[in-house]
N, CA, C and O atoms as CSV, one atom per row, in Angstrom:
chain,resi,resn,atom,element,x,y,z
A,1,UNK,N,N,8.239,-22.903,19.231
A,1,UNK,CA,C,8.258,-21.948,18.146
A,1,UNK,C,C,9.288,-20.872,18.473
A,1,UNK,O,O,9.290,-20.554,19.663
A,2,UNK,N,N,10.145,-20.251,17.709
A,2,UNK,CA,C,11.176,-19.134,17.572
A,2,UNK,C,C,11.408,-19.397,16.384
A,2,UNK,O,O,11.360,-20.303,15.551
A,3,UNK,N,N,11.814,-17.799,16.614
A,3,UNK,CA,C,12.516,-16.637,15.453
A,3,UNK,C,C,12.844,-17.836,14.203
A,3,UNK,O,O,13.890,-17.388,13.734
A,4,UNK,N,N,12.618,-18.732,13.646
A,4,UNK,CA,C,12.969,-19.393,12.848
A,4,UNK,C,C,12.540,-19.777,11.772
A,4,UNK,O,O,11.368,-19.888,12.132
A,5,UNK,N,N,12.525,-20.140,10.505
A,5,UNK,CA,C,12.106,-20.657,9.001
A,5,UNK,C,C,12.727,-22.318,8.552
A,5,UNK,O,O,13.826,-22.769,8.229
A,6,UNK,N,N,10.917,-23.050,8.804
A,6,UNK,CA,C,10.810,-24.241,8.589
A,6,UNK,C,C,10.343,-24.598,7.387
A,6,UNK,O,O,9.468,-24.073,6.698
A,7,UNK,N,N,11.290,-25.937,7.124
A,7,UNK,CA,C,10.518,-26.594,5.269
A,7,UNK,C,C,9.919,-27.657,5.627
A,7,UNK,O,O,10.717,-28.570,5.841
A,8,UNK,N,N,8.635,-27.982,5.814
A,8,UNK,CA,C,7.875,-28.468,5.958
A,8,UNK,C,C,7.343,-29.460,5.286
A,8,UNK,O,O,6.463,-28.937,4.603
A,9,UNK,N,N,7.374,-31.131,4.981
A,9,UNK,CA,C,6.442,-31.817,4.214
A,9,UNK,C,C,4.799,-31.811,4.740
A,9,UNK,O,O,4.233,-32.225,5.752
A,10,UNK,N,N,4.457,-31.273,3.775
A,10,UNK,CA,C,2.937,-31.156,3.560
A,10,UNK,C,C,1.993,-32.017,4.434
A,10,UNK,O,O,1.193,-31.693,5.312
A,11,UNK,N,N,2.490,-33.740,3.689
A,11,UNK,CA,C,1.997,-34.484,4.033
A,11,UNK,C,C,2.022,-35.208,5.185
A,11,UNK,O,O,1.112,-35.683,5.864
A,12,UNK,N,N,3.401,-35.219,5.319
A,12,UNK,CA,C,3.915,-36.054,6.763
A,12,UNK,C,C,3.958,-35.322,8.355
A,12,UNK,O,O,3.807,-35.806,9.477
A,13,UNK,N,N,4.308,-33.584,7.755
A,13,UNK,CA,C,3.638,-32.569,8.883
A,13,UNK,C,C,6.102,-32.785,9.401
A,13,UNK,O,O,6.868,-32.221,10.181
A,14,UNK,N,N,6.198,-33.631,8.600
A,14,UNK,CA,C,7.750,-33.404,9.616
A,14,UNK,C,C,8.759,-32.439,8.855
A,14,UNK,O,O,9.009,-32.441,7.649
A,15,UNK,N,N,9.319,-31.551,9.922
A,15,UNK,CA,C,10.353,-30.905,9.706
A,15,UNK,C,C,11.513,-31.221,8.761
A,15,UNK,O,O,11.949,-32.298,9.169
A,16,UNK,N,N,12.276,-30.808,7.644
A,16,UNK,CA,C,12.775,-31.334,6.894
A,16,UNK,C,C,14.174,-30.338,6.932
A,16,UNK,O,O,15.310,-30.756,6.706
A,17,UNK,N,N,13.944,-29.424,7.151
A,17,UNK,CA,C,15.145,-28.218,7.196
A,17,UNK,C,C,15.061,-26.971,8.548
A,17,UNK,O,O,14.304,-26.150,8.030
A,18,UNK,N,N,15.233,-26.697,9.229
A,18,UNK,CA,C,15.104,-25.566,9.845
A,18,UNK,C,C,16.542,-24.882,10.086
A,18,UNK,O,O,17.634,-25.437,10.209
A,19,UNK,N,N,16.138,-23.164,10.124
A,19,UNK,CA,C,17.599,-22.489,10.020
A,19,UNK,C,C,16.773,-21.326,10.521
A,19,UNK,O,O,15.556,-21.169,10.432
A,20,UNK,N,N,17.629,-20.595,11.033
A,20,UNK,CA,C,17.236,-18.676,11.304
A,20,UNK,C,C,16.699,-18.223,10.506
A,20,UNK,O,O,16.809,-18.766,9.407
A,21,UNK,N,N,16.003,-17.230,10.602
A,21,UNK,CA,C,15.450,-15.931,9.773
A,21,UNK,C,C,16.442,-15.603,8.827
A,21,UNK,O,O,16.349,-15.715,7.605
A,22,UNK,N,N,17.548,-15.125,9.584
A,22,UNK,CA,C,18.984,-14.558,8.914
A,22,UNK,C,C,19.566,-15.424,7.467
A,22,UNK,O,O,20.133,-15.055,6.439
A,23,UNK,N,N,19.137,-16.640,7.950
A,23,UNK,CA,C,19.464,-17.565,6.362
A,23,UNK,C,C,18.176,-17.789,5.914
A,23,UNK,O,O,18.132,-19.012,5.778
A,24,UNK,N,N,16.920,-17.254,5.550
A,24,UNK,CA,C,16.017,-17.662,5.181
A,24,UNK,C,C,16.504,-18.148,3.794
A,24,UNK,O,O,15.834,-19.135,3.487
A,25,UNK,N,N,17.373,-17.853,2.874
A,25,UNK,CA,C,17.546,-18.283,1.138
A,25,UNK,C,C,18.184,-19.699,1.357
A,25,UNK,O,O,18.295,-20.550,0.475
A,26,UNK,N,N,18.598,-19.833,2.696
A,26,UNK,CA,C,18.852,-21.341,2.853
A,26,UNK,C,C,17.854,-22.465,2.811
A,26,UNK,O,O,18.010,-23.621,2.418
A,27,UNK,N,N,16.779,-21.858,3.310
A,27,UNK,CA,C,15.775,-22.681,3.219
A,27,UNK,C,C,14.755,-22.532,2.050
A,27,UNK,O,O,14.160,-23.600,1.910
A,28,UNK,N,N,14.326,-21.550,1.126
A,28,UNK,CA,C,14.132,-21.423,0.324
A,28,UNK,C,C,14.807,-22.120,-1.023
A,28,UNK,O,O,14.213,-22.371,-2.071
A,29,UNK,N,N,15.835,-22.301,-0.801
A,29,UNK,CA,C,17.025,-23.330,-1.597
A,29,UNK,C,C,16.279,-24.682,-1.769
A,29,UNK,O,O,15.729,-25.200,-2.741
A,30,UNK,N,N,16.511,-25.182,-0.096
A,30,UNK,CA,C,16.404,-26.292,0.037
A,30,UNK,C,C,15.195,-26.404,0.006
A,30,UNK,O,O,15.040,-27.543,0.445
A,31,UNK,N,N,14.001,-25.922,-0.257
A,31,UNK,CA,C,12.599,-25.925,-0.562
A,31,UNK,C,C,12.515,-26.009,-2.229
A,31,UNK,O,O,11.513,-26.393,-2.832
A,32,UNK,N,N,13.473,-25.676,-2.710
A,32,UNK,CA,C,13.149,-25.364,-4.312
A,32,UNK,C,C,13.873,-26.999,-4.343
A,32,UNK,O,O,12.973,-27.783,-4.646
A,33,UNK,N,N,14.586,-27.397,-4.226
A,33,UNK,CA,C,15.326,-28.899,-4.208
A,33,UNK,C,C,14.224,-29.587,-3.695
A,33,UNK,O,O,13.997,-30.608,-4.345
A,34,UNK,N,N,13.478,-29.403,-2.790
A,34,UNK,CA,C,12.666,-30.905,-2.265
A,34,UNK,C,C,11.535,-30.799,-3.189
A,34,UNK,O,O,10.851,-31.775,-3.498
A,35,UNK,N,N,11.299,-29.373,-3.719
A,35,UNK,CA,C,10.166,-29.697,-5.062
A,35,UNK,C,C,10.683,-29.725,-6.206
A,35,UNK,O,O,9.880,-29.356,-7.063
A,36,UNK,N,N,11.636,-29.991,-6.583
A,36,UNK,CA,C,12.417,-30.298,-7.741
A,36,UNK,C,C,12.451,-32.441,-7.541
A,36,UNK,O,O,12.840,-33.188,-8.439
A,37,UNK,N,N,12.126,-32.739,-6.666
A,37,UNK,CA,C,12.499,-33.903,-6.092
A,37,UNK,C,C,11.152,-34.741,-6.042
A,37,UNK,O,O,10.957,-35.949,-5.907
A,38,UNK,N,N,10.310,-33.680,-6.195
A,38,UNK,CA,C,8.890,-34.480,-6.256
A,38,UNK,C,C,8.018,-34.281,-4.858
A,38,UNK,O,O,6.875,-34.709,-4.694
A,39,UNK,N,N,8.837,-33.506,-3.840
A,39,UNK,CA,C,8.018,-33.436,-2.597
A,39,UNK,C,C,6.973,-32.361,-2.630
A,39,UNK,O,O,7.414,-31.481,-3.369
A,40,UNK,N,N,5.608,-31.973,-2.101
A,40,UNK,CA,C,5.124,-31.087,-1.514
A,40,UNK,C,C,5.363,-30.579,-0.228
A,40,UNK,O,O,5.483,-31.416,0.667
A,41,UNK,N,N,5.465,-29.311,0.081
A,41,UNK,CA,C,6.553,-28.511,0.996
A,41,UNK,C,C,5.624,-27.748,0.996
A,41,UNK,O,O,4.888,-27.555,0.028
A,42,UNK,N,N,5.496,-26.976,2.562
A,42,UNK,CA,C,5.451,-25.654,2.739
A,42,UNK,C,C,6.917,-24.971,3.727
A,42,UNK,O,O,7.968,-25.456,4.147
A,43,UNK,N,N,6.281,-23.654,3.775
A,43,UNK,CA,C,8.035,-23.403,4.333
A,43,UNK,C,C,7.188,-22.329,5.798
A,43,UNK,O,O,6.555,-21.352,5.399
A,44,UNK,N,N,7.215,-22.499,6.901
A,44,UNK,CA,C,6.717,-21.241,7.832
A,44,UNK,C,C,7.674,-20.702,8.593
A,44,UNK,O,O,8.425,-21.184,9.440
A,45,UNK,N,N,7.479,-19.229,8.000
A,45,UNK,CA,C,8.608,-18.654,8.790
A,45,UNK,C,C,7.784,-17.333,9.332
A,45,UNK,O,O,6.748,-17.029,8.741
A,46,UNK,N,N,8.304,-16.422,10.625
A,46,UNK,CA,C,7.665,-15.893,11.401
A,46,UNK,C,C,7.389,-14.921,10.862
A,46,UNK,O,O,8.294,-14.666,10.067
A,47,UNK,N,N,6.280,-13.865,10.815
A,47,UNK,CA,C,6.155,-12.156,9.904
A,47,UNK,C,C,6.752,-10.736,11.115
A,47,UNK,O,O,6.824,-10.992,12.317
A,48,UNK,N,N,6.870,-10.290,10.947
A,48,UNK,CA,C,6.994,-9.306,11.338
A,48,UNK,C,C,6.839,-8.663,12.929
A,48,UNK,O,O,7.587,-8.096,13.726
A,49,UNK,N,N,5.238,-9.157,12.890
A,49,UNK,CA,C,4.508,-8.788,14.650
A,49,UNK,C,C,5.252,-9.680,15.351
A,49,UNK,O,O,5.982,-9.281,16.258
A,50,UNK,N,N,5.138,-11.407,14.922
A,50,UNK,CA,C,5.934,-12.179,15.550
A,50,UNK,C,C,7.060,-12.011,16.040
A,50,UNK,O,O,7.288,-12.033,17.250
A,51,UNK,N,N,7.917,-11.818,15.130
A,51,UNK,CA,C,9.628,-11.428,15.387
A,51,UNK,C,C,9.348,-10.479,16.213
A,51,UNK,O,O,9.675,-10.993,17.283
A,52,UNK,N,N,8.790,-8.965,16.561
A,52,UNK,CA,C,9.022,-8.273,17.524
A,52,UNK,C,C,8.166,-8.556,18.434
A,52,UNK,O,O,8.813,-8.189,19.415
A,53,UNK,N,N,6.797,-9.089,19.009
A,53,UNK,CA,C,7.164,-9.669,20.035
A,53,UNK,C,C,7.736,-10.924,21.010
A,53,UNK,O,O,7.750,-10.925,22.240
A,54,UNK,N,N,8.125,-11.812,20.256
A,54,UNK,CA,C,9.122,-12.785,20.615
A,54,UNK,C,C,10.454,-11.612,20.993
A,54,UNK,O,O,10.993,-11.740,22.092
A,55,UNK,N,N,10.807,-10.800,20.308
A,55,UNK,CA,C,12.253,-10.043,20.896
A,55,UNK,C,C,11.719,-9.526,21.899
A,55,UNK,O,O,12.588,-9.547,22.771
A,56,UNK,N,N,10.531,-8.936,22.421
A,56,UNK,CA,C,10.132,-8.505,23.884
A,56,UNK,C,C,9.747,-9.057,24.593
A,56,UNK,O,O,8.975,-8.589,25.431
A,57,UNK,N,N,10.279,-10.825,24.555
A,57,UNK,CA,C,10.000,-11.585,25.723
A,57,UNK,C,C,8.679,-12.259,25.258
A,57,UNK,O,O,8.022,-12.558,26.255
A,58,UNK,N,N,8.081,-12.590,24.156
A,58,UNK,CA,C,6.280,-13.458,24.265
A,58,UNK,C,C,7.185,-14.549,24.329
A,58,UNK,O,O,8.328,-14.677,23.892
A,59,UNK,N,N,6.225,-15.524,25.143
A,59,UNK,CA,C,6.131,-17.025,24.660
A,59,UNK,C,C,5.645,-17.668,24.384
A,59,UNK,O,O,4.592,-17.808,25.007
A,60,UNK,N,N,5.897,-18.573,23.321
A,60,UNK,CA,C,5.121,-19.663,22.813
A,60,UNK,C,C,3.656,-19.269,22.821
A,60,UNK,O,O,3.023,-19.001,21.800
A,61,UNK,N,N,3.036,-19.250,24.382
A,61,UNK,CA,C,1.352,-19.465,24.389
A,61,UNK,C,C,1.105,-17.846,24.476
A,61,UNK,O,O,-0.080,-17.601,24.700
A,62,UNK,N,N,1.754,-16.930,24.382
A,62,UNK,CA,C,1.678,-15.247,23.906
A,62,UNK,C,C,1.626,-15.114,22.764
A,62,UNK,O,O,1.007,-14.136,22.345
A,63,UNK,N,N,2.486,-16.384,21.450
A,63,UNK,CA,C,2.154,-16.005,20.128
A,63,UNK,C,C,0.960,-16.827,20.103
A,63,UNK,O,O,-0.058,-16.449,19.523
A,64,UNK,N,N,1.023,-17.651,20.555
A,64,UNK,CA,C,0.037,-18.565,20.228
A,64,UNK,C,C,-1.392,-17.727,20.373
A,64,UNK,O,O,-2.234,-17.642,19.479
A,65,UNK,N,N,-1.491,-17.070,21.820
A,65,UNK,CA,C,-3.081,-15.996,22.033
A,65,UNK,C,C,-2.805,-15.092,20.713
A,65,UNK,O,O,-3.782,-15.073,19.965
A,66,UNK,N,N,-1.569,-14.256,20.211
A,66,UNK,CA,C,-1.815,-13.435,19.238
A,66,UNK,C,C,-2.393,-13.703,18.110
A,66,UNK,O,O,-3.109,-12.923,17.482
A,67,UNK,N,N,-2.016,-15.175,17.707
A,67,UNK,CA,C,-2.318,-15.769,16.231
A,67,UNK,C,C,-3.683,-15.990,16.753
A,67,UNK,O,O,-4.168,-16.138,15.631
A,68,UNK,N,N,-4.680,-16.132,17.522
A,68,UNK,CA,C,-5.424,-16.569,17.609
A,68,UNK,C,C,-6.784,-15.608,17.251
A,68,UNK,O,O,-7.811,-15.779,16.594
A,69,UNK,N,N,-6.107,-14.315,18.192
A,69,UNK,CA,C,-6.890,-12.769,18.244
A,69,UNK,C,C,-6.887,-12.631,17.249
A,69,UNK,O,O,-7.969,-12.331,16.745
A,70,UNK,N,N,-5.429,-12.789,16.165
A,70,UNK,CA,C,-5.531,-12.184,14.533
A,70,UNK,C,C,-7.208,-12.782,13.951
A,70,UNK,O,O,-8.288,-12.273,13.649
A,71,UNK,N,N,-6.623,-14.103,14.030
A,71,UNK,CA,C,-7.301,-14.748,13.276
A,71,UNK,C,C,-8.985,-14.365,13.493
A,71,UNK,O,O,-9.743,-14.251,12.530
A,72,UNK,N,N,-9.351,-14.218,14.686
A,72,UNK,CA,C,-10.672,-13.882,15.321
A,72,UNK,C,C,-10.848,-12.717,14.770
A,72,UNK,O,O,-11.955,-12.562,14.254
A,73,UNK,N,N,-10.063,-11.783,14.708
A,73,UNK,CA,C,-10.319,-10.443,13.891
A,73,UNK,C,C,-10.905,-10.330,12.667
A,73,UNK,O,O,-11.842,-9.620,12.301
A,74,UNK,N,N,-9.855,-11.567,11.745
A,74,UNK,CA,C,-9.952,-11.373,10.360
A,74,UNK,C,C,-11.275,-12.312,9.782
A,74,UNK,O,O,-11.705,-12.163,8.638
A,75,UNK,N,N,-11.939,-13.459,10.909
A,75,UNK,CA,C,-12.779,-13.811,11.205
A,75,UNK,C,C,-14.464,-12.580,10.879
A,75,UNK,O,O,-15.262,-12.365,9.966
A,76,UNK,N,N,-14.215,-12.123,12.243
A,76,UNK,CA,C,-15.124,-11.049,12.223
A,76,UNK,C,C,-15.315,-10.154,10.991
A,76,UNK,O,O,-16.391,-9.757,10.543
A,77,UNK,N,N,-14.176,-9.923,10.557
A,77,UNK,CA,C,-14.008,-8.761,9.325
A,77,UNK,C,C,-14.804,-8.980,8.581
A,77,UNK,O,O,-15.496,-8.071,8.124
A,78,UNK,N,N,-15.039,-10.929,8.036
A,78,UNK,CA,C,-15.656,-11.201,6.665
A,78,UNK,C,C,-16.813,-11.472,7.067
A,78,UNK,O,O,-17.674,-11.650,6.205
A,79,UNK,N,N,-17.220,-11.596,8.664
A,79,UNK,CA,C,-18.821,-12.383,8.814
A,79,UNK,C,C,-19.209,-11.246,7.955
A,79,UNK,O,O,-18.670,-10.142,8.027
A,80,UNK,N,N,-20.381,-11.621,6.952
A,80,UNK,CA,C,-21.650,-10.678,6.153
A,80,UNK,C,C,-22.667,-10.664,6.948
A,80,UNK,O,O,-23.664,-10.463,6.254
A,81,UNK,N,N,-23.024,-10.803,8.360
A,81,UNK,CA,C,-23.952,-11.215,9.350
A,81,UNK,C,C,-23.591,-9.600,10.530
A,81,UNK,O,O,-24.372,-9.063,11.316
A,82,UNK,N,N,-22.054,-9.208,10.184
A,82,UNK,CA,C,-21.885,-8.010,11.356
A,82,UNK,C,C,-22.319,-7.046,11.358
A,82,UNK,O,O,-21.909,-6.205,10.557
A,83,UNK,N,N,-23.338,-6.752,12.261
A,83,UNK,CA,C,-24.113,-5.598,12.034
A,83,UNK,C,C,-23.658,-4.406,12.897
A,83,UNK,O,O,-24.396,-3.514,13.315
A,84,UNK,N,N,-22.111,-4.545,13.135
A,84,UNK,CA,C,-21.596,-3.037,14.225
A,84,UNK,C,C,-21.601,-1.912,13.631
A,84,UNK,O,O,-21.922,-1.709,12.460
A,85,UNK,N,N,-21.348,-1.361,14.195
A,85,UNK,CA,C,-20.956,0.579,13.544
A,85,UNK,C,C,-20.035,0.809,13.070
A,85,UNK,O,O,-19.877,1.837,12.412
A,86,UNK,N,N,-18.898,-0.303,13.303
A,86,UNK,CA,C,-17.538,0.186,12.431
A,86,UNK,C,C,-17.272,-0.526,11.983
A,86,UNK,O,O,-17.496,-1.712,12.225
A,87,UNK,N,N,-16.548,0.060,10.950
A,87,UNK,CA,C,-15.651,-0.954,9.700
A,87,UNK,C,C,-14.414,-0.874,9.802
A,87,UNK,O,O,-14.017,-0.666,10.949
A,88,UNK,N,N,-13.151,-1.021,8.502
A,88,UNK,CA,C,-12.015,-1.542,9.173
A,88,UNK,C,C,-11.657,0.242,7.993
A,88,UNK,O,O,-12.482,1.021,7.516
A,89,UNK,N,N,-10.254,0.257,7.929
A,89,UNK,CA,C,-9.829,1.510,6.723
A,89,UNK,C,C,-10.218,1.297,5.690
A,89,UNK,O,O,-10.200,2.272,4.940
A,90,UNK,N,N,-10.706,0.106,5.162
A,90,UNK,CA,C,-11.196,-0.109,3.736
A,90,UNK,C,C,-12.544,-0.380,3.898
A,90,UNK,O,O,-13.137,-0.006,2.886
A,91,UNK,N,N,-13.379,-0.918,4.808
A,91,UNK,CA,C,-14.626,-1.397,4.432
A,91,UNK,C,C,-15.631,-0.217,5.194
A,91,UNK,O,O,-15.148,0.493,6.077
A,92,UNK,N,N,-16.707,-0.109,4.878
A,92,UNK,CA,C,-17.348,0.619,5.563
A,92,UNK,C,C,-18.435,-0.481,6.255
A,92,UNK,O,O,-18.866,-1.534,5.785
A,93,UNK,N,N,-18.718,0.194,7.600
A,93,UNK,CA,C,-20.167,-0.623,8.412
A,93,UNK,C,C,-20.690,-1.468,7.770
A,93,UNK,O,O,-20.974,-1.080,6.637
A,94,UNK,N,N,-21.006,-2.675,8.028
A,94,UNK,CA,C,-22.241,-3.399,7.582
A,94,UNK,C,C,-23.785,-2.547,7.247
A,94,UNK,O,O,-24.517,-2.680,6.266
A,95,UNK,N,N,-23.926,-1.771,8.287
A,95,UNK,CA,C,-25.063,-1.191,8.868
A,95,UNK,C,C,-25.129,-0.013,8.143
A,95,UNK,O,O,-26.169,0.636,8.034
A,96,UNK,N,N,-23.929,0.335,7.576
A,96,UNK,CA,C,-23.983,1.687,6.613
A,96,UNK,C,C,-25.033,1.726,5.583
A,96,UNK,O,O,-25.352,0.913,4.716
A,97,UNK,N,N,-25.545,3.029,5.948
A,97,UNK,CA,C,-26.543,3.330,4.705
A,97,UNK,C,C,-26.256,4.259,3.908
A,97,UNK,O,O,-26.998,4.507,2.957
C-alpha cells in the first residue's frame, strides 16, 4: 500500500489502473470509461491521516494497526449496548440521563 489511487474491479478484486494521488482525475477518467463499458469498479485512494502518516515513515502494518483502531472506534461509537461516561462531540453518554 502507498500514497496511491486504485480502479478496482469489484468482482475480480484485480487492479485495473493505478497512478499517484497527484493524478487522481486520471483515474477517475479511467473509472468513468470502465463503467461506461459495463464494468463494476471501485476506486481506493488514501484520505488524509493516511497520506500524513505514510509521509512520517508508517508502514504498511502501521496503516494497517491505524485502519484497524479507526474502525474499532467507529465500532464502539454505534454499539447501543455502551454504557461509558463519554460520548463523542455529537453524541452524548449512553448512560446520560
Amino acid at each position: 500500500m502507498s500514497n496511491t489511487v486504485k480502479v478496482i474491479d469489484s468482482i475480480s478484486k484485480a487492479v485495473l489502473f493505478e497512478t499517484s494521488i497527484e493524478n487522481m482525475e486520471a483515474a477517475y477518467s479511467f473509472a468513468q470509461q470502465m463503467e461506461e463499458a459495463g464494468l463494476d469498479i471501485e476506486i481506493k485512494s488514501p484520505g488524509l491521516a493516511e497520506t500524513l502518516i505514510r509521509s512520517l515513515g508508517a508502514s504498511d502494518g502501521d496503516v494497517d494497526s491505524y485502519k484497524d483502531s479507526l474502525q474499532a472506534e467507529i465500532d464502539e461509537h454505534n454499539d447501543p449496548n455502551d454504557e461509558s461516561d463519554y460520548g463523542c462531540s455529537v453524541c452524548p453518554p449512553n448512560n446520560a440521563k
